[in-house]
Chimera marker file (.cmm) of the C-alpha trace (Angstrom):
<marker_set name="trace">
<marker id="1" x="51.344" y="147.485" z="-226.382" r="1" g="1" b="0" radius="0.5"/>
<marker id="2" x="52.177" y="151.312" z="-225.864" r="1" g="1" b="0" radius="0.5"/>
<marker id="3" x="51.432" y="153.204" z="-222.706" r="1" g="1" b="0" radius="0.5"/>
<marker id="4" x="51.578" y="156.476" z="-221.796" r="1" g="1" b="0" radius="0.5"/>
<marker id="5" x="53.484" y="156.438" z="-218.333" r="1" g="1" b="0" radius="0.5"/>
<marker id="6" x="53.165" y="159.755" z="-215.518" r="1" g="1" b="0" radius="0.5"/>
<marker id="7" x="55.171" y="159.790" z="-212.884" r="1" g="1" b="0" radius="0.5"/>
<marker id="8" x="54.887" y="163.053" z="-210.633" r="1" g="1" b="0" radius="0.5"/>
<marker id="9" x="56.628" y="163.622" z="-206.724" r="1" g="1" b="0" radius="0.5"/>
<marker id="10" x="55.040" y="165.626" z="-204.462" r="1" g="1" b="0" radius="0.5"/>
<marker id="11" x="56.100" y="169.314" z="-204.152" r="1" g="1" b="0" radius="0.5"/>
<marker id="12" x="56.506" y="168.604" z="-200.586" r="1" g="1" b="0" radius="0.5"/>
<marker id="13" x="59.129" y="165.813" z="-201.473" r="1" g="1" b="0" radius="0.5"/>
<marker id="14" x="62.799" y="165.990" z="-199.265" r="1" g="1" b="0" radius="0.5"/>
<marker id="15" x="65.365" y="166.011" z="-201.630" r="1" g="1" b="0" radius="0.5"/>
<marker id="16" x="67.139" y="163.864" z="-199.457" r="1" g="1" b="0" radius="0.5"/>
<marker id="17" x="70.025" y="161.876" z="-200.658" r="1" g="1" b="0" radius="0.5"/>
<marker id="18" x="67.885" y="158.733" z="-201.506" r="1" g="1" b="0" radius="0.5"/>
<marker id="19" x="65.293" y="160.261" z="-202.733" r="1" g="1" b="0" radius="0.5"/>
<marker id="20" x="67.907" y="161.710" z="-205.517" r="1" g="1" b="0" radius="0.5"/>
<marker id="21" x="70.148" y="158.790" z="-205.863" r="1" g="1" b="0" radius="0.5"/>
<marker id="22" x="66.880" y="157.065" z="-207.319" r="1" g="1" b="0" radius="0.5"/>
<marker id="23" x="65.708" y="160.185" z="-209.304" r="1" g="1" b="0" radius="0.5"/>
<marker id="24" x="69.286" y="159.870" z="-210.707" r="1" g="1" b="0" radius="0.5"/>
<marker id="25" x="68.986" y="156.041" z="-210.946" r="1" g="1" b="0" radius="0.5"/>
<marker id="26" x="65.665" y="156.231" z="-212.927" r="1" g="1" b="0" radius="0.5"/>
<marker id="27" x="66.838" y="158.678" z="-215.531" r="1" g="1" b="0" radius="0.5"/>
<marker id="28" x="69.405" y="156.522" z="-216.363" r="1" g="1" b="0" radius="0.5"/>
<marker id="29" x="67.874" y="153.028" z="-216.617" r="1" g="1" b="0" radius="0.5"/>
<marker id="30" x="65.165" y="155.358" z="-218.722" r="1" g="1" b="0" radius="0.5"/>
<marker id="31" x="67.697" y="156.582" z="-220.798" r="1" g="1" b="0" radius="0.5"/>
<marker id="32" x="69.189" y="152.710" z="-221.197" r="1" g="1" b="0" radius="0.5"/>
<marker id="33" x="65.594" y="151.997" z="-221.993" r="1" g="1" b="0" radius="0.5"/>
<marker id="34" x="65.416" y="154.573" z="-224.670" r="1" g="1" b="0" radius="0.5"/>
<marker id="35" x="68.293" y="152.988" z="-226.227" r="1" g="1" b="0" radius="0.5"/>
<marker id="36" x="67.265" y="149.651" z="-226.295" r="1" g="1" b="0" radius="0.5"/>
<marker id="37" x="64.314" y="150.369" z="-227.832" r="1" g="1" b="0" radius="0.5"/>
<marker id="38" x="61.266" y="149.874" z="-225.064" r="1" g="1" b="0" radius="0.5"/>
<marker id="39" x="60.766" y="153.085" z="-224.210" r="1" g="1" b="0" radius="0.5"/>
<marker id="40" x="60.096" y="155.129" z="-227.460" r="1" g="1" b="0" radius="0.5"/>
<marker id="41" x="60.519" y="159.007" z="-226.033" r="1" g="1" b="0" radius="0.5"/>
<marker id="42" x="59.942" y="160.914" z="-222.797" r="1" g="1" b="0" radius="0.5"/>
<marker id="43" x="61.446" y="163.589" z="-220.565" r="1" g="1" b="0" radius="0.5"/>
<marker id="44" x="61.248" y="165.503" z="-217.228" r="1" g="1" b="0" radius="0.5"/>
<marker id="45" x="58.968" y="167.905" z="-216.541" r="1" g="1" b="0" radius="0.5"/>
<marker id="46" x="59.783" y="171.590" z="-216.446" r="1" g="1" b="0" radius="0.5"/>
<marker id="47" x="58.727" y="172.613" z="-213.382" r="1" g="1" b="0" radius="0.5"/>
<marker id="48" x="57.259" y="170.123" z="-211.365" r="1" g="1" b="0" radius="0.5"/>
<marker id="49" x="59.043" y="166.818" z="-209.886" r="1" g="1" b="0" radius="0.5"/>
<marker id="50" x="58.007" y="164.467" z="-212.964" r="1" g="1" b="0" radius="0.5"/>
<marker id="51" x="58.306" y="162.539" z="-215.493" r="1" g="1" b="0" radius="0.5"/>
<marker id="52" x="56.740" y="161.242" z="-218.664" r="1" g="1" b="0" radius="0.5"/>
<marker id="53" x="57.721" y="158.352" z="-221.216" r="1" g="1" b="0" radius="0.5"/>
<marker id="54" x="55.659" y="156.385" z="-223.561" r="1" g="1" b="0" radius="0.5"/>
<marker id="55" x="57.017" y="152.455" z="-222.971" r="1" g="1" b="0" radius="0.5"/>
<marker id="56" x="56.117" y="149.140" z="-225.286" r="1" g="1" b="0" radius="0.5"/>
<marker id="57" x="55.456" y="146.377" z="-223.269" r="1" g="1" b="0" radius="0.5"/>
<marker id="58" x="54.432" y="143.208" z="-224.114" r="1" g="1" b="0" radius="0.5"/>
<marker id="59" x="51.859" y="142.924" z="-221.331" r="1" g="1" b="0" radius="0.5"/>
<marker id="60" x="50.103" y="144.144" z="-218.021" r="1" g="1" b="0" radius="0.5"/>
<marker id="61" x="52.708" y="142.244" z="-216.399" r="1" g="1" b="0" radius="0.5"/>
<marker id="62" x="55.323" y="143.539" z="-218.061" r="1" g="1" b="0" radius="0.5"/>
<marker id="63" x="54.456" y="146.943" z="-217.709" r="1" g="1" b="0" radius="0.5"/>
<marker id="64" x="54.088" y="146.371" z="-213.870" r="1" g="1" b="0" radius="0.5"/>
<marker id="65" x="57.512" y="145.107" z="-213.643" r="1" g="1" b="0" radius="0.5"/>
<marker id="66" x="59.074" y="147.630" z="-215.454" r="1" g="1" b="0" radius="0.5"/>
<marker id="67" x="57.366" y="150.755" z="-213.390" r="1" g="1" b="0" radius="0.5"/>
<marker id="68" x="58.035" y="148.822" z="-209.970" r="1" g="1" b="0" radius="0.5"/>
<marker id="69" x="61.796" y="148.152" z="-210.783" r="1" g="1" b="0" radius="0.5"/>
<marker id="70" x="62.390" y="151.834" z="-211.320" r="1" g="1" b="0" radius="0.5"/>
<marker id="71" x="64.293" y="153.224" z="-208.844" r="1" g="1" b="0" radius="0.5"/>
<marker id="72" x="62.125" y="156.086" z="-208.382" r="1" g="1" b="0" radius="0.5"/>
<marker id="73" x="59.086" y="153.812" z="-207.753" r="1" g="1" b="0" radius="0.5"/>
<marker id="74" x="58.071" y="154.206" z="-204.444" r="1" g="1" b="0" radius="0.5"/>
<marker id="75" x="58.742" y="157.967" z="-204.476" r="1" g="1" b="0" radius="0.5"/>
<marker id="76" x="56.283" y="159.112" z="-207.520" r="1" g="1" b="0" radius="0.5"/>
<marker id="77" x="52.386" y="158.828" z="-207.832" r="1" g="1" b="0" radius="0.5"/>
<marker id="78" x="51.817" y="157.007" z="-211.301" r="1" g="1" b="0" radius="0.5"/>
<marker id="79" x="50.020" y="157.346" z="-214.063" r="1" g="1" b="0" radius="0.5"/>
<marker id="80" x="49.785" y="155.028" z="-216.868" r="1" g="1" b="0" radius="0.5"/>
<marker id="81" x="47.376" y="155.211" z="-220.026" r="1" g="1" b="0" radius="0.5"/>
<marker id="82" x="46.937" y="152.266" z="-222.686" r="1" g="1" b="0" radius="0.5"/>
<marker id="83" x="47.874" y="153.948" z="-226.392" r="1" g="1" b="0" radius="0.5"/>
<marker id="84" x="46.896" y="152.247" z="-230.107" r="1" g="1" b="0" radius="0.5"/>
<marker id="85" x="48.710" y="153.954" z="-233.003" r="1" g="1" b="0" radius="0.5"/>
<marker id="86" x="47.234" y="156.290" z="-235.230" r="1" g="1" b="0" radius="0.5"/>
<marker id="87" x="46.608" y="153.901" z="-238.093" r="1" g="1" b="0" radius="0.5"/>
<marker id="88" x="44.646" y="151.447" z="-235.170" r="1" g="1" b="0" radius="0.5"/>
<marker id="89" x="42.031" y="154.173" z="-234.835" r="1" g="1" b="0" radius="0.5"/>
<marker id="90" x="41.975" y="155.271" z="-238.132" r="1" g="1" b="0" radius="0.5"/>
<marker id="91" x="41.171" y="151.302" z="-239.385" r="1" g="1" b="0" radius="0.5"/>
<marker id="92" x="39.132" y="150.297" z="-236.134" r="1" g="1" b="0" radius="0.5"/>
<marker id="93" x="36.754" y="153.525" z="-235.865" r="1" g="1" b="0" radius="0.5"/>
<marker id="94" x="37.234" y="156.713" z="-237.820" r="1" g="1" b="0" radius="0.5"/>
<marker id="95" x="37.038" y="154.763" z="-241.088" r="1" g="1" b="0" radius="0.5"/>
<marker id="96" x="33.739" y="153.587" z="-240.741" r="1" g="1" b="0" radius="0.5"/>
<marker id="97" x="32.350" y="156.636" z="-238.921" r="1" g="1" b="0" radius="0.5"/>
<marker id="98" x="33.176" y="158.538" z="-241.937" r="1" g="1" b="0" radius="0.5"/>
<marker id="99" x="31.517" y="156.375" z="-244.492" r="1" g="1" b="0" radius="0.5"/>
<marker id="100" x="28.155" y="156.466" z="-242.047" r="1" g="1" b="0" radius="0.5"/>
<marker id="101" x="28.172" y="160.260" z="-241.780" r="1" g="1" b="0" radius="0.5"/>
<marker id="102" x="29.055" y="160.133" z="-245.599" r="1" g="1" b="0" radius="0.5"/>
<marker id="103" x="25.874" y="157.722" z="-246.624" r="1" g="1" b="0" radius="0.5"/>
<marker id="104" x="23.475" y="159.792" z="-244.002" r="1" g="1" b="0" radius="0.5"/>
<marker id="105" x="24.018" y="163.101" z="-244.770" r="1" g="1" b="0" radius="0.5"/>
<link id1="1" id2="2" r="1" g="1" b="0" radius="0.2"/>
<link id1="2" id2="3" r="1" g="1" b="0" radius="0.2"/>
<link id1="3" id2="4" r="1" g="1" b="0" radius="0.2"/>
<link id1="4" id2="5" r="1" g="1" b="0" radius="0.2"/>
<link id1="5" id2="6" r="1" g="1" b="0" radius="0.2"/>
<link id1="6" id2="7" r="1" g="1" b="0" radius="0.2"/>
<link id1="7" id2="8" r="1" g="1" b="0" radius="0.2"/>
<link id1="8" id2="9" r="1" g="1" b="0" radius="0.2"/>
<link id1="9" id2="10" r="1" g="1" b="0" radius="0.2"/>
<link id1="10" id2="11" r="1" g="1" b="0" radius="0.2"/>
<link id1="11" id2="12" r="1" g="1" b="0" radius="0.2"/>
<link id1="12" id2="13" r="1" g="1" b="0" radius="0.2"/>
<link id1="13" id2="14" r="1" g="1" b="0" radius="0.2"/>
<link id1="14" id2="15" r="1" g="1" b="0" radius="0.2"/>
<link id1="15" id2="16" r="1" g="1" b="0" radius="0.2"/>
<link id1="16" id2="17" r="1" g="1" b="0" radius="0.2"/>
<link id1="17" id2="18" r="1" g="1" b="0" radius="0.2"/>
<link id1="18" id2="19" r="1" g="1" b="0" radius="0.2"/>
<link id1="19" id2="20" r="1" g="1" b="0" radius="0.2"/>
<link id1="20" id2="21" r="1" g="1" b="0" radius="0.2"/>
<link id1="21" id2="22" r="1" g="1" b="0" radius="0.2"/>
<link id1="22" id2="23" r="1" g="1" b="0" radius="0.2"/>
<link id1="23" id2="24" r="1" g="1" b="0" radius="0.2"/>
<link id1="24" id2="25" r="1" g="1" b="0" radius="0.2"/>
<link id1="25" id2="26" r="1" g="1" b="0" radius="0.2"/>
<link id1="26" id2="27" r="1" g="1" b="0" radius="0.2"/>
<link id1="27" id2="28" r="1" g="1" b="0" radius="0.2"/>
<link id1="28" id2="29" r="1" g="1" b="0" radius="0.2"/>
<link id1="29" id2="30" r="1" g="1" b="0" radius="0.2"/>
<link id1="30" id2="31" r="1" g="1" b="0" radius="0.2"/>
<link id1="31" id2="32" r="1" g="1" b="0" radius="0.2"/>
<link id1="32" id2="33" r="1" g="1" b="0" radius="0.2"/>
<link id1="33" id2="34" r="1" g="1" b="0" radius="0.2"/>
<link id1="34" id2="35" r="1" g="1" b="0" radius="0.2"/>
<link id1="35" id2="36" r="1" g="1" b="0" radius="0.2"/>
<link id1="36" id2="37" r="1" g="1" b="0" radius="0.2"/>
<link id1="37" id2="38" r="1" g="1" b="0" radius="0.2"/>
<link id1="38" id2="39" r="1" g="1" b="0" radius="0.2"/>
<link id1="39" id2="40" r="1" g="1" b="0" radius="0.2"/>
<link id1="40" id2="41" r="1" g="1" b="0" radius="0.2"/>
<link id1="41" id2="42" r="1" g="1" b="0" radius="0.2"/>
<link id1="42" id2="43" r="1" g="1" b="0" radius="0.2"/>
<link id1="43" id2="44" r="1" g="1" b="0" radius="0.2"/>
<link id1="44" id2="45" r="1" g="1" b="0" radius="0.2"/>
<link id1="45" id2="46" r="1" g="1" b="0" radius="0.2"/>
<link id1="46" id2="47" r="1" g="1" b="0" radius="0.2"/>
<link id1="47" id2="48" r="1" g="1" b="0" radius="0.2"/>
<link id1="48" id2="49" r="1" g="1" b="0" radius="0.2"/>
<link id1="49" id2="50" r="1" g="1" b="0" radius="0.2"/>
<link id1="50" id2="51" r="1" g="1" b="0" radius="0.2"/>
<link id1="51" id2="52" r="1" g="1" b="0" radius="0.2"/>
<link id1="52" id2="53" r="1" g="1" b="0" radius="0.2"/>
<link id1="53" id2="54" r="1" g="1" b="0" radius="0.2"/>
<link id1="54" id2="55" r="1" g="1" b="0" radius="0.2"/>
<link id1="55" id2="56" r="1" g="1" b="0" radius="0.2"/>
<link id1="56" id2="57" r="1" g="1" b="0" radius="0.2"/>
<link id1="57" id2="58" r="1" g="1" b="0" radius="0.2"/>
<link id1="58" id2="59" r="1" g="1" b="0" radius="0.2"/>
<link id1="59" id2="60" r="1" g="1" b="0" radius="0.2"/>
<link id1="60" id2="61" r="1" g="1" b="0" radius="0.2"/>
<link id1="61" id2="62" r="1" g="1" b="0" radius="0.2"/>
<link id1="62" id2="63" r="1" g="1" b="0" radius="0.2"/>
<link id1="63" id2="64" r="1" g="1" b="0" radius="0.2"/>
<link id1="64" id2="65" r="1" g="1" b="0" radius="0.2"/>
<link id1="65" id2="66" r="1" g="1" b="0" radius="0.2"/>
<link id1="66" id2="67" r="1" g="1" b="0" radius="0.2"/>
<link id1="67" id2="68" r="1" g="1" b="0" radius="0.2"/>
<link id1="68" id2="69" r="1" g="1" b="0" radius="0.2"/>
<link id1="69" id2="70" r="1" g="1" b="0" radius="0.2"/>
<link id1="70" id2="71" r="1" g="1" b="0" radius="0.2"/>
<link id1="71" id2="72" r="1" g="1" b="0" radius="0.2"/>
<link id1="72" id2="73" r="1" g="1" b="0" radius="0.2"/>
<link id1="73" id2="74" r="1" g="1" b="0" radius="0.2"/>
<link id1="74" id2="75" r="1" g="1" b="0" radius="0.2"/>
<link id1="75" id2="76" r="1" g="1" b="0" radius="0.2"/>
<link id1="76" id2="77" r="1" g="1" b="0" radius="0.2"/>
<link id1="77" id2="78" r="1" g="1" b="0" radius="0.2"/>
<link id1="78" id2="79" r="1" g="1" b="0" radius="0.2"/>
<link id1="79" id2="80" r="1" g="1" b="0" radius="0.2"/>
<link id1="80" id2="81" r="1" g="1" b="0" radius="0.2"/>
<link id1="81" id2="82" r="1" g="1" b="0" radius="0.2"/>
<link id1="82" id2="83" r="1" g="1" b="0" radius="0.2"/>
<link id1="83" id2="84" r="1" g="1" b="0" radius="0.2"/>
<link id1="84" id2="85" r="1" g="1" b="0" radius="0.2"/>
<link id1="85" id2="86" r="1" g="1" b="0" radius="0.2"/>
<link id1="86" id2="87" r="1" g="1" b="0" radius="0.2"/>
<link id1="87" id2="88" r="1" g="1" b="0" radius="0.2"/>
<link id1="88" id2="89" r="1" g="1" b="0" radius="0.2"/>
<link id1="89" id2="90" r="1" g="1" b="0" radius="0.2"/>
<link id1="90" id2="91" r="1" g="1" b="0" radius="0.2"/>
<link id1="91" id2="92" r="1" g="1" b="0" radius="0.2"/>
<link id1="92" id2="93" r="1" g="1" b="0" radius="0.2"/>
<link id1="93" id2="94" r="1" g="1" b="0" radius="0.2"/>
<link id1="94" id2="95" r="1" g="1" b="0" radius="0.2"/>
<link id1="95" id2="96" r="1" g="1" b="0" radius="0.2"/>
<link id1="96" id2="97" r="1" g="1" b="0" radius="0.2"/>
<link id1="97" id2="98" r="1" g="1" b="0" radius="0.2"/>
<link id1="98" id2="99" r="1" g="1" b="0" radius="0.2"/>
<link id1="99" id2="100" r="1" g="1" b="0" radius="0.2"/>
<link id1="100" id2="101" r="1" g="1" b="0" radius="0.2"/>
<link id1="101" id2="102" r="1" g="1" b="0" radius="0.2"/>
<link id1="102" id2="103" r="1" g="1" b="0" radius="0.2"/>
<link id1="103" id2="104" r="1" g="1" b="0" radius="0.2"/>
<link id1="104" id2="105" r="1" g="1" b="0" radius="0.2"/>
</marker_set>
């Protein structure tokens, strides 16, 4: 299951030494991540205090362990959004929405 993961700190966030110790710490378990295959691309924002990656997990529970072992957890307001692949919408809806608006019109 893919998931488009947001994770924003406010402006008004200290950069105290913690705060980027685990901004630090989160990059590179992302990055380790990357590598291993379960996240599948991402960056940091330019700009504001943020990040984005899209992460395959096998489950709601999986995906809740992975965003609440990341260092950066507790500093960052998340957002996550379930994603199907392209060819999933194309067979499951657009498919047979165009033969419909073929047939009626």
């Amino acid at each position: 299951m893919l998931f488009l993961v947001t994770g924003t700190a406010d402006s008004s966030t200290e950069p105290t030494p913690e705060f980027l110790q685990a901004s630090r710490d989160t990059l590179e378990q992302l990055g380790e991540m990357l590598q291993s295959g379960k996240v599948k691309a991402g960056g940091v924002f330019i700009g504001p205090l943020g990040v984005c990656f899209v992460v395959d997990c096998e489950s709601n529970d999986d995906l809740h362990l992975t965003l609440t072992t990341l260092p950066s957890f507790r500093y960052a307001s998340w957002e996550v959004m379930p994603l199907i692949p392209f060819h999933r919408d194309i067979e499951m809806s657009l498919d047979d929405a165009l033969t419909r608006a073929r047939s009626s019109g």
